[in-house]
C-alpha positions in Angstrom: 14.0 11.4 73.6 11.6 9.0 72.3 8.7 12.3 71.9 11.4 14.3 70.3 12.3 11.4 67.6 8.7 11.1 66.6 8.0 15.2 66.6 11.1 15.6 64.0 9.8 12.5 62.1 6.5 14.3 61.9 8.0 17.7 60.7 9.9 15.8 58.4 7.2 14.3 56.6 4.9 17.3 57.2 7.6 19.3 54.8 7.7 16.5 52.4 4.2 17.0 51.6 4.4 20.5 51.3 6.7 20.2 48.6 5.7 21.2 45.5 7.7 18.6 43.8 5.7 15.8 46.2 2.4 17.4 45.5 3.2 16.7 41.6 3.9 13.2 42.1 0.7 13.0 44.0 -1.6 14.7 41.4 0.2 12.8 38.7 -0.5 9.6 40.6 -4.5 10.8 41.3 -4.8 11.6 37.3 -3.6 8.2 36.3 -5.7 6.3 39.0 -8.8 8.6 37.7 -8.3 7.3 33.9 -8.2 3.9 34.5 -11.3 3.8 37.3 -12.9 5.8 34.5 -12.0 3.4 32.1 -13.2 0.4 34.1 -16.2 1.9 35.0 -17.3 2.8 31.5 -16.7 -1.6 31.1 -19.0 -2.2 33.9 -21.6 0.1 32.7 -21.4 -0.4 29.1 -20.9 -4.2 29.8 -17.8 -4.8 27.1 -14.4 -4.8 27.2 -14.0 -2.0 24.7 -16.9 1.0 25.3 -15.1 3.5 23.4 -13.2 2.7 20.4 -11.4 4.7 17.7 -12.2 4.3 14.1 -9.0 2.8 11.9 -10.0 2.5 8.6 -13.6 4.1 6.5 -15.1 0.9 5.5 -18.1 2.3 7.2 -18.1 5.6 5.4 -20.1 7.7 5.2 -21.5 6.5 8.9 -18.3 6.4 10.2 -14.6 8.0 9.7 -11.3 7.1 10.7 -11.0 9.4 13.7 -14.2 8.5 14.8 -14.6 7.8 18.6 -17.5 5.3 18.8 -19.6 4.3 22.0 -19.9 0.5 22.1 -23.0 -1.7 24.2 -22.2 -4.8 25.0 -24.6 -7.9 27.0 -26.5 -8.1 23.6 -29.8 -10.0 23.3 -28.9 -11.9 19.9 -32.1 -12.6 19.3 -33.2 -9.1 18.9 -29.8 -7.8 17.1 -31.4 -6.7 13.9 -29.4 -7.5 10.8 -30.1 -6.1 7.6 -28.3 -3.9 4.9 -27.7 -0.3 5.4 -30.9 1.0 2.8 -33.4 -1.4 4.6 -36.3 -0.2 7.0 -34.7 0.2 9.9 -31.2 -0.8 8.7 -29.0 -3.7 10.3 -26.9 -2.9 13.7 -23.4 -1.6 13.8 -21.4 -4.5 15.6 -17.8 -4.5 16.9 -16.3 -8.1 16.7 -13.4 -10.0 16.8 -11.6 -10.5 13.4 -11.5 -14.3 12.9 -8.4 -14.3 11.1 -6.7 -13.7 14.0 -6.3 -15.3 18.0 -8.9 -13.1 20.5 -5.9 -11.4 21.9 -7.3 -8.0 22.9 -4.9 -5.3 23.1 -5.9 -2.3 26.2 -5.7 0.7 23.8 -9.1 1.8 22.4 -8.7 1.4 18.8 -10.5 -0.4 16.7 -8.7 -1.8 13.7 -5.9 -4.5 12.1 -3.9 -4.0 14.9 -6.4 -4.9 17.8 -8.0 -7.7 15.4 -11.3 -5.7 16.0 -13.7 -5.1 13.4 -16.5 -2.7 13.3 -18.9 -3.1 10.4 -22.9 -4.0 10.3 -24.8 -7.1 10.8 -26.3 -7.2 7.4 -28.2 -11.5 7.8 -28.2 -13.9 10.5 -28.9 -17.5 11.0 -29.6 -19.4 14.3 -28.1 -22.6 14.5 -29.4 -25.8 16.0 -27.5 -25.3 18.9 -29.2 -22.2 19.5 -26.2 -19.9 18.7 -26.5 -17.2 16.5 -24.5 -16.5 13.0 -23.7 -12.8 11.6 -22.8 -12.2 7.8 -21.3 -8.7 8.2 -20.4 -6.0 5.8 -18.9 -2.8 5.4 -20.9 0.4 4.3 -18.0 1.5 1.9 -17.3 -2.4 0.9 -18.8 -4.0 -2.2 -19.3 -7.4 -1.2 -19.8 -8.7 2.0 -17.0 -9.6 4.8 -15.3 -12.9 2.7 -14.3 -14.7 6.2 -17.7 -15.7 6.0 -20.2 -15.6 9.5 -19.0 -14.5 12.5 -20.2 -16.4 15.6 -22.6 -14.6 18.4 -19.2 -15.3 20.7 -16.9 -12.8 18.8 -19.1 -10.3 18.9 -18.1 -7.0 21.4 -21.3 -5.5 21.3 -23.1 -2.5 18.8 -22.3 0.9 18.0 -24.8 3.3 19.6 -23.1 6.5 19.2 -20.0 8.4 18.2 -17.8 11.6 18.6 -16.6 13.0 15.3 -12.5 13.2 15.5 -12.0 12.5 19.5 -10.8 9.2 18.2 -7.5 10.4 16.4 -6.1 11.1 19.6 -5.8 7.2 20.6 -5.1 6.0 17.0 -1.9 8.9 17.0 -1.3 6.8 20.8 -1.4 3.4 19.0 0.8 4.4 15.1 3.3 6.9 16.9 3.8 5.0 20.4 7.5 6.5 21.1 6.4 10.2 20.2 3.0 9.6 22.4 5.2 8.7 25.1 7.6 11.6 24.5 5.1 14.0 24.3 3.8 12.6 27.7 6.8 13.0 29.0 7.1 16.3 27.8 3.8 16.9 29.6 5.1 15.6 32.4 8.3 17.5 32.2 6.1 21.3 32.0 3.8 20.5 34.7 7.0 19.8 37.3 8.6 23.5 36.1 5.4 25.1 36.5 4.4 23.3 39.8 7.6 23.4 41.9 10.2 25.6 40.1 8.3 28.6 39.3 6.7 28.9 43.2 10.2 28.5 44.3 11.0 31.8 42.3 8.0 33.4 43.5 9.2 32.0 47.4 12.5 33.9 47.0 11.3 36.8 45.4 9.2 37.3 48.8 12.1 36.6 50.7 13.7 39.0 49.1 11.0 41.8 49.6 10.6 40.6 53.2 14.0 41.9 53.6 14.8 44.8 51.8 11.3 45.8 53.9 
């Protein structure tokens, strides 16, 4: 009794996971584990809490667009962060830093902007202080006058840009402005790949049947 219990247990669960329907769930469930290990992982290896980050604004056109996707280093030696203005020989480092008008609350999305109180502009001067810690007077490319919060400390600093994907970064910014149609059209997403995966094999199933016989 005992044997045949655990054999109908085991076809049970064996049918379970050959539903179509299950092997959705599963997939979905292996997708959204995958983004955020990759999203972690880029942390670790880029050594900041934001590696990629979406343009908001173009205060550092012509370098830089809204839309932008940039790639951001962090675990900087401030000592050799140069700052300088953008025509100088080589010109001052791209930084992403904290806005100081606001508490360091960072938000999980990957946009850079108002809303995430991060700021991406270039190191233009810096002075050490006798504490050792170093200052930043920032500026954008597209600004006439330098950042008016005045320095920015080395601890509110995310790290510097060292490279960018043209447009990529609209995608998150749409995520961030539009958040109920992101999650609608996720859900739509959602809703496509369950028809596709589990009702349109279940045609295909019956149609077989239906061959089988008339055979």
């Amino acid at each position: 009794m005992i044997k045949a219990g655990e054999n109908l247990k085991s076809r049970r669960l064996s049918l379970i996971l050959k539903s179509e329907y299950t092997k959705t769930i599963i997939l979905t469930i292996i997708l959204f584990v995958g983004i955020f290990a990759f999203w972690f992982g880029l942390r670790l290896v880029f050594q900041t809490e934001f590696p990629l980050l979406a343009v908001a604004s173009g205060s550092m056109e012509p370098l830089l667009y809204k839309g932008d996707l940039i790639i951001v280093q962090g675990g900087l030696n401030f000592n050799e962060l140069n700052a300088a203005p953008k025509d100088a020989e080589p010109p001052g480092e791209v930084i992403v830093y904290y806005d100081p008008r606001f508490a360091r609350n960072p938000i999980f999305l990957p946009v850079a902007g108002p809303e995430t109180h991060l700021i991406v502009h270039r190191a233009v001067e810096k002075y050490q202080l006798e504490n050792g810690t170093w200052v930043f007077e920032t500026k954008g490319d597209a600004n006439p006058s330098k950042d008016g919060w005045g320095p920015i400390g080395q601890d509110f600093v995310v790290g510097r840009v060292v490279g960018k994907v043209p447009w990529l970064g609209n995608i998150p910014l749409f995520m961030h402005e539009n958040p109920i149609l992101a999650a609608l059209f996720i859900g739509f997403l959602f809703v496509v790949l369950i028809i596709v995966d589990f009702i349109f094999p279940e045609k295909e199933k019956r149609k077989l049947e239906v061959e089988r016989k008339s055979c």
